[in-house]
VMD Tcl script that draws the C-alpha trace (Angstrom):
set ca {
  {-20.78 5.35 3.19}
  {-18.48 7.30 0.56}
  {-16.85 4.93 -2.00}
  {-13.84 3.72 -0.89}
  {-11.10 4.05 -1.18}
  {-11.22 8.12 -1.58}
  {-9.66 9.50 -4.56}
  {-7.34 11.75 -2.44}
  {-5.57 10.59 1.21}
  {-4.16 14.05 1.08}
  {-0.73 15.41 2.28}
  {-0.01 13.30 6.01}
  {2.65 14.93 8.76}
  {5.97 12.77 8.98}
  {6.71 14.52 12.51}
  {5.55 10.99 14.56}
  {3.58 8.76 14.67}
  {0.79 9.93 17.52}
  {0.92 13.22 14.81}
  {0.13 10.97 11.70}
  {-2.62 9.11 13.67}
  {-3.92 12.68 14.55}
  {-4.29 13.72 11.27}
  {-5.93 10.74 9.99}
  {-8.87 11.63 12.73}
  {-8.85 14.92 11.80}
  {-10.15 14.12 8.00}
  {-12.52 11.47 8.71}
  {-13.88 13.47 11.87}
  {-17.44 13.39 10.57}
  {-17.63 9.37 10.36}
  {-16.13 9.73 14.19}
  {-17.84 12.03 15.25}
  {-20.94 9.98 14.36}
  {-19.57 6.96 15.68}
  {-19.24 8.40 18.68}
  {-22.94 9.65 18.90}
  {-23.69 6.27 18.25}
  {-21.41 4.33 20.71}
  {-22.79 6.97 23.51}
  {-26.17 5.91 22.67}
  {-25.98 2.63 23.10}
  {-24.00 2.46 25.99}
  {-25.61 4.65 27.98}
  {-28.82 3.00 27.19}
  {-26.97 -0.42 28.57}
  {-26.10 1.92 31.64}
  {-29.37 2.55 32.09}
  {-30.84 -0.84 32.27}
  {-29.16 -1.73 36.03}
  {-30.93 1.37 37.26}
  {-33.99 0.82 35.40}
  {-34.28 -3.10 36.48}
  {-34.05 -1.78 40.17}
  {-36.21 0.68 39.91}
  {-38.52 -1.74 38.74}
  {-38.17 -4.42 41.71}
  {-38.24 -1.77 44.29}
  {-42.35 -0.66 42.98}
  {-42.71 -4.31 42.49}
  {-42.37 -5.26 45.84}
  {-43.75 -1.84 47.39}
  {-46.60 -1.85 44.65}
  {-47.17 -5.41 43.45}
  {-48.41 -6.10 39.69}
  {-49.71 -2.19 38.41}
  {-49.39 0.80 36.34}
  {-45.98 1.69 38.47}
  {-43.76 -1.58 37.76}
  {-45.28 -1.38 34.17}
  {-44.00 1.84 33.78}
  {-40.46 1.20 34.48}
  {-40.87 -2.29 32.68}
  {-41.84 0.25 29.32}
  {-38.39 2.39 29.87}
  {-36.64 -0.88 30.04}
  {-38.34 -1.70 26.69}
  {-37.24 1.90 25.13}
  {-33.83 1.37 26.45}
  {-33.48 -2.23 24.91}
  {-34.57 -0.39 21.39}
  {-32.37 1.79 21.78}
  {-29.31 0.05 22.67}
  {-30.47 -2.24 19.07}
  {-30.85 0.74 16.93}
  {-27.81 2.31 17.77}
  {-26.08 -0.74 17.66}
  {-26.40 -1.30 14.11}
  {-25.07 2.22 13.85}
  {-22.48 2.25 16.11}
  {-20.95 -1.31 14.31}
  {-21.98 0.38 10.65}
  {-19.82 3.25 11.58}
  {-17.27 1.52 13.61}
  {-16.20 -0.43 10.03}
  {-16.53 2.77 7.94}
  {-14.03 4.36 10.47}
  {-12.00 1.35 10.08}
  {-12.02 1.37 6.62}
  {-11.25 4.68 5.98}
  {-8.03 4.68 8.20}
  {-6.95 1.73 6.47}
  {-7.63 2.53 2.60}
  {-5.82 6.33 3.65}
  {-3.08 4.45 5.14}
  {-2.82 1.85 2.27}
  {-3.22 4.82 -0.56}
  {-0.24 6.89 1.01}
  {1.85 3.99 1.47}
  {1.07 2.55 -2.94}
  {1.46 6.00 -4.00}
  {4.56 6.38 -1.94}
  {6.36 3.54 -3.13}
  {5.33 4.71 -7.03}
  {6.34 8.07 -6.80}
  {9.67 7.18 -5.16}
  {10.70 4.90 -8.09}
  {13.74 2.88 -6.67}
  {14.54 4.95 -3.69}
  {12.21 2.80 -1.65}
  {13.77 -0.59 -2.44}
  {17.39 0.77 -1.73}
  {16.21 2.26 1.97}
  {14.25 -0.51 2.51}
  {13.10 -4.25 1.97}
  {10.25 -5.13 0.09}
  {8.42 -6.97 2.77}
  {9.03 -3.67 5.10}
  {6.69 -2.01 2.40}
  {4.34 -5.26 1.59}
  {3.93 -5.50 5.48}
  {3.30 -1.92 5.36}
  {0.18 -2.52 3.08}
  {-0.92 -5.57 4.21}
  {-0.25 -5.09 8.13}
  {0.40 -1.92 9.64}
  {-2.23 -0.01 7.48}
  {-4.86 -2.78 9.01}
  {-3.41 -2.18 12.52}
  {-3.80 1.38 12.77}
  {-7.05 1.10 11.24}
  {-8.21 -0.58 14.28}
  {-7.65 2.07 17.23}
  {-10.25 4.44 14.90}
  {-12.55 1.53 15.01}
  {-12.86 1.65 18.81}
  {-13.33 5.14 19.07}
  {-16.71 5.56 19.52}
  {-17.26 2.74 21.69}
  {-14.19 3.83 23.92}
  {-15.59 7.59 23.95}
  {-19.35 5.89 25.01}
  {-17.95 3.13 27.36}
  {-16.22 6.91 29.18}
  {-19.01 8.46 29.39}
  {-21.30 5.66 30.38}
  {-18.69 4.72 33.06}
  {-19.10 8.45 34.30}
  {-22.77 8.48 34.29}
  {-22.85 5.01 36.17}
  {-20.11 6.26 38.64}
  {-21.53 10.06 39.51}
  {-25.03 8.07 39.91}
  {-23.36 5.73 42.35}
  {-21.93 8.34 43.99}
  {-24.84 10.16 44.44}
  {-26.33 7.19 46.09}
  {-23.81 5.98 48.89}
  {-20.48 7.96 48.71}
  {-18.60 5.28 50.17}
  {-19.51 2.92 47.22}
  {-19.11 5.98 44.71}
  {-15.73 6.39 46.03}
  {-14.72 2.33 45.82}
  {-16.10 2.32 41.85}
  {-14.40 6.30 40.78}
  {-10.84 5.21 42.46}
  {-11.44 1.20 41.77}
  {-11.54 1.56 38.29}
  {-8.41 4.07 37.44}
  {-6.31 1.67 39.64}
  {-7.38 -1.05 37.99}
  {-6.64 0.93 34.41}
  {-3.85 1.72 36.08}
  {-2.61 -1.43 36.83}
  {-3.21 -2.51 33.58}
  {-1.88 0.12 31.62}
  {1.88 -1.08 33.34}
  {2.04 -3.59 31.02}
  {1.24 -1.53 27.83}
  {4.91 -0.21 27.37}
  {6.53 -4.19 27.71}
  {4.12 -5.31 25.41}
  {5.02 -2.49 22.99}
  {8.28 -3.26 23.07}
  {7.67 -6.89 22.27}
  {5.32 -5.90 19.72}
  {7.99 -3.88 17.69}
  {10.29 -6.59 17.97}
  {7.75 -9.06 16.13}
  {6.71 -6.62 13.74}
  {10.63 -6.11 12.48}
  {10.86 -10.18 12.83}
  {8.04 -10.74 10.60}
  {9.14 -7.95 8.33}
  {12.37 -9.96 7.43}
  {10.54 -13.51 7.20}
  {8.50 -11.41 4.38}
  {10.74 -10.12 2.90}
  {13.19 -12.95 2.67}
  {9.81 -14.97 1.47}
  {9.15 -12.57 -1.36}
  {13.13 -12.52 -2.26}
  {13.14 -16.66 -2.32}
  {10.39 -16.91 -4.66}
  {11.01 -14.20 -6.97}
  {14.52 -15.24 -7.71}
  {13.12 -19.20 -7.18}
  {14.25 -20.42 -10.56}
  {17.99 -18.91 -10.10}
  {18.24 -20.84 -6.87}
  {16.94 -24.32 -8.02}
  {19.66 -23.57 -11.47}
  {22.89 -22.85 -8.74}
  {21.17 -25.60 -6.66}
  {20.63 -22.99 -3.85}
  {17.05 -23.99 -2.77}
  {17.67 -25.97 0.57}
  {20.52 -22.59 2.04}
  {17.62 -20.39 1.17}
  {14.71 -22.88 2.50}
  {16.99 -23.26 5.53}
  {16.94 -19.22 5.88}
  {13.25 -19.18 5.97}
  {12.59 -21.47 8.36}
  {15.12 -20.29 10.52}
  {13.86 -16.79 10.55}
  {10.31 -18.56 10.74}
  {11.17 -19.95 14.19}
  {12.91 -15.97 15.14}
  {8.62 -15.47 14.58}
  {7.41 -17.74 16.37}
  {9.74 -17.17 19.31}
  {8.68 -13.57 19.39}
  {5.27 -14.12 19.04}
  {5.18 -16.33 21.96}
  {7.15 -13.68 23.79}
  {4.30 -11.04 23.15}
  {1.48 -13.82 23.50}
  {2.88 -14.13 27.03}
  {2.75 -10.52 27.93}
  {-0.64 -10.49 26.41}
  {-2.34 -13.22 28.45}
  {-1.56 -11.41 31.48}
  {-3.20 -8.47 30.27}
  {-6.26 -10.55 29.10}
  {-6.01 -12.23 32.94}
  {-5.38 -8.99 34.61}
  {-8.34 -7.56 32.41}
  {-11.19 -10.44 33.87}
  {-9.89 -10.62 37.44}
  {-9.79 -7.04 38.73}
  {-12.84 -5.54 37.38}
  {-14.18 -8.69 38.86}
  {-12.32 -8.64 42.67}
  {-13.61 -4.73 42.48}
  {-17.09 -5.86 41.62}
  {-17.36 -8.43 44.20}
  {-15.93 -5.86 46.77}
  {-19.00 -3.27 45.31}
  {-21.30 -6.43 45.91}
  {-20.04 -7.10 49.12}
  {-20.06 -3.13 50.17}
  {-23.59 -2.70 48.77}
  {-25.09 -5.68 50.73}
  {-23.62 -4.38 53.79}
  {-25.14 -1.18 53.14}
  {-28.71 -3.00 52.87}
  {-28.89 -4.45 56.06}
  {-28.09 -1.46 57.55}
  {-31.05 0.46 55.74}
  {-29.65 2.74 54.08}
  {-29.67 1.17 50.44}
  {-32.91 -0.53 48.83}
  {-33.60 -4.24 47.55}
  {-33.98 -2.73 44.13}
  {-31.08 -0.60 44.76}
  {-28.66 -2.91 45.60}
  {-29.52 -5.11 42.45}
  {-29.10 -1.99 40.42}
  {-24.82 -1.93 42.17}
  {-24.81 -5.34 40.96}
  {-25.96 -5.25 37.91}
  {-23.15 -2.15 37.66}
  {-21.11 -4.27 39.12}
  {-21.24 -6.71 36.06}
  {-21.41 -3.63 33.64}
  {-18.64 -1.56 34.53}
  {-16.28 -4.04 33.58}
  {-17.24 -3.39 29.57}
  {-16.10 0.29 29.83}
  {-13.16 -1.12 31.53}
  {-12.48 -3.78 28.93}
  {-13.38 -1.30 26.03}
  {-10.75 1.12 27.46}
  {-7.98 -2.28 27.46}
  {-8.94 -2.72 24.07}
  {-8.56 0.61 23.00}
  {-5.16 0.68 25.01}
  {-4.14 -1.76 22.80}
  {-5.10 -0.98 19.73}
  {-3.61 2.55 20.26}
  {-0.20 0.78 20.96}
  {-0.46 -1.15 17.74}
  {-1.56 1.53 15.78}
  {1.76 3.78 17.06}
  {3.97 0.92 16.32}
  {2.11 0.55 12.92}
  {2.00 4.03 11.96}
  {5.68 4.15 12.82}
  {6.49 1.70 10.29}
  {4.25 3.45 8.04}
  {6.34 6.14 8.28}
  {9.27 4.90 7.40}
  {7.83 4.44 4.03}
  {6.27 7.81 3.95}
  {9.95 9.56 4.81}
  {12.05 7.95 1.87}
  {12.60 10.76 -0.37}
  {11.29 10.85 -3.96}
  {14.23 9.77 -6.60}
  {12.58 12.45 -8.92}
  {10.42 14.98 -6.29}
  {8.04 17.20 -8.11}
  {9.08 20.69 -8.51}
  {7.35 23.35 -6.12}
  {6.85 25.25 -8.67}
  {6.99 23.99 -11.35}
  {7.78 25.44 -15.16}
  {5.57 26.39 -17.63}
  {5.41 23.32 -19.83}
  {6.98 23.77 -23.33}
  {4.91 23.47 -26.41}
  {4.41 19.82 -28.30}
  {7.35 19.16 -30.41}
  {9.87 20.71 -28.26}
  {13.52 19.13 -28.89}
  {14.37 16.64 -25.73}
  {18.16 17.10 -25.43}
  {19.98 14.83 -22.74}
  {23.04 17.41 -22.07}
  {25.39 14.82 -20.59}
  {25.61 11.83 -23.54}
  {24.83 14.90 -26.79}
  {21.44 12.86 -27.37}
  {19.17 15.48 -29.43}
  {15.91 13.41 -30.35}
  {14.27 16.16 -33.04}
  {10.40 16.13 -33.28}
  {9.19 13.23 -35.64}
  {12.31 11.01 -35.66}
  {12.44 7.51 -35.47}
  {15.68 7.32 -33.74}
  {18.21 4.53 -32.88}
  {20.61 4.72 -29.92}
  {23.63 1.95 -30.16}
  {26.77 1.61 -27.80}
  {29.08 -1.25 -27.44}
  {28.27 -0.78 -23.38}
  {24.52 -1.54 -23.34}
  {23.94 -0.28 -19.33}
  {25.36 3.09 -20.67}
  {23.01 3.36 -23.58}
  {20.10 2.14 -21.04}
  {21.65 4.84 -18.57}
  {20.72 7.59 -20.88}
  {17.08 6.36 -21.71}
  {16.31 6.23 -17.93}
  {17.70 9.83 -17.42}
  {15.50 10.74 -20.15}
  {12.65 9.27 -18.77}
  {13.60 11.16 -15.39}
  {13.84 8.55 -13.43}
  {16.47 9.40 -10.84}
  {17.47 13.21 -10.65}
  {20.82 11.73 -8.78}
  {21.42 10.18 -12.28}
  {21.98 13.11 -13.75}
  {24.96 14.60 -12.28}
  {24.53 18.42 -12.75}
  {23.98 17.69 -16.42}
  {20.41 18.17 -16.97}
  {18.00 16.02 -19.28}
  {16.07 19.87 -21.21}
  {12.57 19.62 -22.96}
  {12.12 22.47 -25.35}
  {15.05 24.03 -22.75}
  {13.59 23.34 -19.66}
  {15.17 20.93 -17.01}
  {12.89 18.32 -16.89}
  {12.99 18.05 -13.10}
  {11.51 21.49 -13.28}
  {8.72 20.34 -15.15}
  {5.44 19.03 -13.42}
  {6.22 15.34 -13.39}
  {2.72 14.04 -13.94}
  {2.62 16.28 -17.49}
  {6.10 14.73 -18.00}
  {5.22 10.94 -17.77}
  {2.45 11.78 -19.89}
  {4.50 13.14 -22.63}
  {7.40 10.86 -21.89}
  {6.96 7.35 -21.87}
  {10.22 5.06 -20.99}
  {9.77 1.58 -22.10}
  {12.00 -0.41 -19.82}
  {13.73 -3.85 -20.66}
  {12.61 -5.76 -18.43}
  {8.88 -6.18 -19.18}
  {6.83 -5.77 -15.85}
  {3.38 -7.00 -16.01}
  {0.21 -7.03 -13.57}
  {-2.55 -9.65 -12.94}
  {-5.72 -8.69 -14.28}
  {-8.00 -8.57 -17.04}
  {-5.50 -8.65 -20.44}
  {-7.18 -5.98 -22.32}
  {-7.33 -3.58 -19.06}
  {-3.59 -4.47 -18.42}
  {-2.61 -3.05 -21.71}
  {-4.44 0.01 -21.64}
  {-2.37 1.76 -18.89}
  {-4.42 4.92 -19.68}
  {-7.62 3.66 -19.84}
  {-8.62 5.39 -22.83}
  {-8.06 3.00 -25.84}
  {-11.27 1.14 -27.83}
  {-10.97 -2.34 -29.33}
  {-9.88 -1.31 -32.22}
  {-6.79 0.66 -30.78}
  {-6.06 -2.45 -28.13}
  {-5.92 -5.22 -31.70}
  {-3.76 -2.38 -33.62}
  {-1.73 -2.58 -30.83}
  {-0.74 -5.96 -30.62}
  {-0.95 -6.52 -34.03}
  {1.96 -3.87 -34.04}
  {3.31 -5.66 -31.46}
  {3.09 -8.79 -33.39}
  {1.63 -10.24 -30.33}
  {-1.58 -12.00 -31.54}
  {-0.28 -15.30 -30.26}
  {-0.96 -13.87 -26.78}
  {-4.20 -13.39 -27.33}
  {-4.44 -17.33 -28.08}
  {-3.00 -18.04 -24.85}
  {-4.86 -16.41 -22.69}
  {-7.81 -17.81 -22.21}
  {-10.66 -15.37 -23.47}
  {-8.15 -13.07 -25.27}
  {-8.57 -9.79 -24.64}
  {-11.38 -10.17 -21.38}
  {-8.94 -12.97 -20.31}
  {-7.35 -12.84 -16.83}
  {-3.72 -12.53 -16.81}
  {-1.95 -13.82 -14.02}
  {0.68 -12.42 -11.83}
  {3.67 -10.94 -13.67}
  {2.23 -12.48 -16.87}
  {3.88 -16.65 -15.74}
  {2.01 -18.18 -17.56}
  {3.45 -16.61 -21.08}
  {6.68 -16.72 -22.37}
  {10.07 -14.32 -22.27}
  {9.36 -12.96 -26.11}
  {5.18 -12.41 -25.08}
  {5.86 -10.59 -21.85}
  {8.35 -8.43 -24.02}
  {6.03 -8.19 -26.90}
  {2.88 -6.97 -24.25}
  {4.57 -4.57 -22.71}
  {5.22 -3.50 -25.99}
  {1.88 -3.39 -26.90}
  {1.11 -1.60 -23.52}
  {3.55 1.10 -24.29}
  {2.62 1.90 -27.77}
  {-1.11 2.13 -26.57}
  {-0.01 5.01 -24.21}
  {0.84 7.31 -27.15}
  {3.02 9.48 -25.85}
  {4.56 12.34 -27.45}
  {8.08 11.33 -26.77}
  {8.58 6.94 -26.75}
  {11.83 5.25 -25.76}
  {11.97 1.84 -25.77}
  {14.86 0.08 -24.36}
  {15.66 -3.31 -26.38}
  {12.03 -4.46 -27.07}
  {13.22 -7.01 -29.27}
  {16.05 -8.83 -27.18}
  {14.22 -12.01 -26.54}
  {12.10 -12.89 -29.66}
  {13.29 -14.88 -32.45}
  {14.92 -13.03 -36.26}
  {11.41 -12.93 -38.01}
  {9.37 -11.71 -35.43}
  {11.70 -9.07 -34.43}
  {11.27 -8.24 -38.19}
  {7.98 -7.64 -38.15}
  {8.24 -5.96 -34.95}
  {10.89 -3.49 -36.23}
  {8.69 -2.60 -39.42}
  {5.69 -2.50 -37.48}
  {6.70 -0.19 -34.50}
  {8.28 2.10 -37.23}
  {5.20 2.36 -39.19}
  {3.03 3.05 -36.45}
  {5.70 6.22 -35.00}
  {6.27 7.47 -38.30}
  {6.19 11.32 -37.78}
  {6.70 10.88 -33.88}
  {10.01 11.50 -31.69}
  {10.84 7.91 -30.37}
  {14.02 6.30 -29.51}
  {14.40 2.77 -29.58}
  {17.84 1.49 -27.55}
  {19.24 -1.55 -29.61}
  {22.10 -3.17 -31.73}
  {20.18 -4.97 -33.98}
  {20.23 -4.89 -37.55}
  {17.03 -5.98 -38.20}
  {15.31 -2.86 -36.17}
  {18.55 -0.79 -37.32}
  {17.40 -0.65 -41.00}
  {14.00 0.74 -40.34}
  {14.75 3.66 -38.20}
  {15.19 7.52 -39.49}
  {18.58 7.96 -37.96}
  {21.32 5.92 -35.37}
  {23.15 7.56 -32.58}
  {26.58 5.87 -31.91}
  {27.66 6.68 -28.23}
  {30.92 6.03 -26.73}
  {31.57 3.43 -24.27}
  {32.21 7.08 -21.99}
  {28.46 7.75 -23.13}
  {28.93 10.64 -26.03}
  {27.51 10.65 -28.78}
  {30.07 10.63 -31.65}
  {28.45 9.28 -34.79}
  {25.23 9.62 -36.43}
  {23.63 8.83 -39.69}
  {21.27 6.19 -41.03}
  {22.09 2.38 -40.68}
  {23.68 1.90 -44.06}
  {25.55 4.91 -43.66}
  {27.50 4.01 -40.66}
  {28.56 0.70 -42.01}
  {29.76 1.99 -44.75}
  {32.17 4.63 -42.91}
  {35.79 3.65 -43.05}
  {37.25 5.72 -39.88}
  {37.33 4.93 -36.25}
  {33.61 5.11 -35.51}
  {32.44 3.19 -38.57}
  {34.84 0.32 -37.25}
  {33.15 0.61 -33.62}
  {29.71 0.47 -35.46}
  {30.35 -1.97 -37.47}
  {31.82 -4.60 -34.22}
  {28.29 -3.54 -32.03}
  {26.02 -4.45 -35.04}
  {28.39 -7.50 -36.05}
  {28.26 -8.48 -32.52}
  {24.53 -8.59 -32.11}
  {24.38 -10.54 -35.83}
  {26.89 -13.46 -34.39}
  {24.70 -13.75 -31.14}
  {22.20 -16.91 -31.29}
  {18.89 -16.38 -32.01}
  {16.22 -16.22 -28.50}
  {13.95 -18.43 -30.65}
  {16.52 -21.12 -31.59}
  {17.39 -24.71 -29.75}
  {20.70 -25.17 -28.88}
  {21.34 -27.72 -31.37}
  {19.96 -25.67 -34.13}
  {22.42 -23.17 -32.97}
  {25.11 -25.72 -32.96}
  {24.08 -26.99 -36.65}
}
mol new
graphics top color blue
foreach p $ca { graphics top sphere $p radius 0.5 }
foreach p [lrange $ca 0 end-1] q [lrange $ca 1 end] { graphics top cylinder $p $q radius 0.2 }
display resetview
């Protein structure tokens, strides 16, 4: 079995669904075509064991005990080892065929929803994407782990039928039209059950999705005292669930019915036929157990064929769903061609605020509108090509949403805000790139001034962290992905208010450290505060319309006596007066 999952799921068709599903068979059509082999193996060998058996009762009775009925009892011995050996094959490839589909179908759908940045959240819920993952990509997995028992249980059915045929045509002709009126019959209730499938699927889509909503924004509901509305909501929409599972649970018992009681009314009209047929003369003892023993065997192919009926429906609905994650378009698509990237220390310009961040400078962006200032570090990170109005974000000239966008985010890193962490091992969390030692991850946080972390996880570094970093505090999650960011050593670092919730000295340290450590490389740091202020090369004032209209170093800017010295002056005083993260409230007060 390759190692799973495969490094590239490759480029999928968003025409349909059946055309996606297609596809997906199409690169793993050496795993299917083996489990095919496989599956025909072993159920033709099953086929063969009603003719065998009656094979060997006819030279039984005709013969007695001798070399004849020992003969046919050794074929039946091959046949059993056979249906065994390729058993273990048949199920061995049956789950690699399963898992294939399903790590493709997961792959597409994670890279999707990184590559499209926001775009996927505004055309969609979360749970539609979560279910996407944790659902559909399961569900469609399922119809290419039936294949090659479906293509076997065909061909055995064939075999068994021509055979039967070929024996007494008026049997052959009750078992070749029996059976596709029977499929037939069932296959009426595929498209109601479909239906009722979808309709689940969407239900259960909005129960996750208003699950993962209620607990992520838990701790705002139980402060507006919004908990029981919300609880009500859930179970509400829990019941929508339950009510539409029951409605496909009924369609699908009738199937499952339907599926048990006419392959068995056709095999006790094949019995009754055959027997019939035996008294007359014209069919054998032996003969007649070998129709019953097909009797009892052609209802597998016929229940391998439901299954795969079904699983086929709920891999279309699935991969339609899928779909809909696959068709949201990229916020910032990569260029078809794209540009020749400009050399290392190229001047990134951001055309629409003025912003020219010079090779080497420790910048500082302020503006008395902190969204604005935020606005123009996540069109410099190229985040959202929308964002950008016409006005183009250049690097060394070059639009960046000509540039590849995988070079880009390597020589562009955006430090966000709001810190975003993952569960995991601590020291793998921080090194996004997978490239840093020890010594680089400890430099790191000590820049970070985050050594406190390291105390509270348990095992530091080889610690797990758990999801979204809960069990630290505001000012640690800030001051990891902190660390985590300067680890990635980009080129080009913005960093959006790391500071905003730790307390006056540790933002000090912070401010000296993070300067120290980009001496002599282009960063940007968005903040108001004085305490980072003072150790940057140069400050960019920007307008609350988002133009740049002063710059000069921190001292310089207070000391101005026009119009944009007295706008300075009332952002930096502003963020001096505000309380300190790491203060009570009565210390405040005091």
């Amino acid at each position: 079995m390759r190692p799973l999952p495969l490094p590239d799921p490759g480029t999928p068709p968003l025409s349909s669904a059946a055309r996606l599903l297609t596809w997906q068979a199409w690169r793993q059509r050496d795993v299917l075509v083996k489990a095919v082999t496989a599956g025909t193996v072993s159920l033709l060998g099953a086929a063969s064991a009603p003719l065998l058996l009656g094979r060997a009762v006819d030279s039984g009775l005709a013969s007695g005990f001798g070399g004849e009925l020992f003969l046919w009892c050794g074929w039946m011995l091959v046949a059993a080892v056979a249906i065994v050996v390729s058993g273990v094959f048949s199920h061995t490839y049956d789950v690699e065929n399963w898992l294939r589909a399903s790590f493709s179908f997961t792959t597409l759908v994670g890279q999707k929803a990184t590559r499209t940045g926001h775009a996927v959240t505004q055309k969609l819920p979360t749970g539609e994407v979560v279910a996407a993952v944790a659902n559909d990509a399961l569900r469609a997995g399922d119809m290419f782990a039936m294949s090659g028992r479906f293509v076997g249980g065909v061909l055995a059915y064939a075999a068994a039928a021509g055979y039967l045929l070929w024996q007494n045509l008026a049997l052959g002709l009750v078992v070749a039209l029996g059976i596709p009126v029977v499929a037939a019959v069932l296959g009426l209730l595929v498209r109601p059950l479909q239906r009722r499938q979808q309709t689940h699927r969407e239900s259960v889509g909005r129960l996750t999705a208003l699950g993962s909503d209620t607990v992520s924004g838990l701790r705002i509901l139980r402060g507006i005292g919004g908990e029981e509305v919300f609880s009500g909501r859930y179970a509400r929409q829990s019941q929508e669930v339950r009510r539409r599972g029951v409605q496909v649970a009924g369609v699908q018992s009738v199937l499952d019915g339907l599926q048990v009681l006419l392959p068995g009314l056709l095999g006790a009209l094949v019995l009754w036929l055959g027997a019939r047929a035996v008294v007359r003369g014209e069919l054998t003892s032996g003969e007649l157990v070998t129709y019953y023993g097909y009797t009892a065997f052609l209802a597998w192919p016929v229940q391998m064929a439901t299954q795969m009926l079904q699983a086929s429906t709920n891999a279309v609905v699935s991969a339609r769903k899928i779909l809909g994650v696959l068709r949201v378009d990229e916020a910032t698509p990569q260029a078809a061609t794209p540009s020749a990237d400009p050399p290392s220390g190229s001047d990134l310009v951001d055309h629409a605020s003025g912003l020219v961040l010079a090779p080497g400078e420790v910048v500082a962006l302020v503006c008395p509108d902190p969204d604005v200032s935020a606005a123009v570090a996540t069109r410099l990170g190229r985040f959202d090509d929308a964002a950008e109005a016409g006005t183009p974000v250049t690097l060394g000239g070059v639009p960046l949403a000509a540039l590849d966008k995988e070079a880009l985010r390597h020589r562009v890193v955006v430090s966000e805000a709001t810190p975003h962490l993952f569960s995991g091992i601590l020291g793998e969390q921080l090194d996004a790139r997978g490239r840093a030692g020890e010594a680089e991850l400890t430099a790191a946080i000590l820049a970070a001034d985050a050594r406190d972390v390291l105390d509270s996880v348990p095992g530091g570094l080889t610690g797990e962290l758990p999801e979204k970093g809960r069990s630290l505090s505001g000012g640690q999650r800030q001051r990891v992905a902190l660390a985590r960011a300067l680890l990635t050593d980009p080129e080009i670092l913005v960093l959006v208010e790391p500071t905003s919730a730790v307390d006056a000295h540790t933002e000090a340290r912070i401010a000296e450290r993070v300067a120290e450590v980009r001496r002599g490389r282009t960063t940007l740091v968005v903040t108001a505060s004085p305490l980072v202020l003072d150790h940057v090369d140069r400050v960019r004032l920007l307008s609350p319309a988002g133009r740049v209209v002063a710059t000069g170093t921190h001292a310089e800017l207070l000391a101005r006596r026009d119009d944009d010295g007295a706008r300075y002056r009332a952002v930096v005083g502003r963020s001096m007066a505000e309380p300190d993260p790491g203060t009570t409230l009565e210390g405040a007060a005091r």
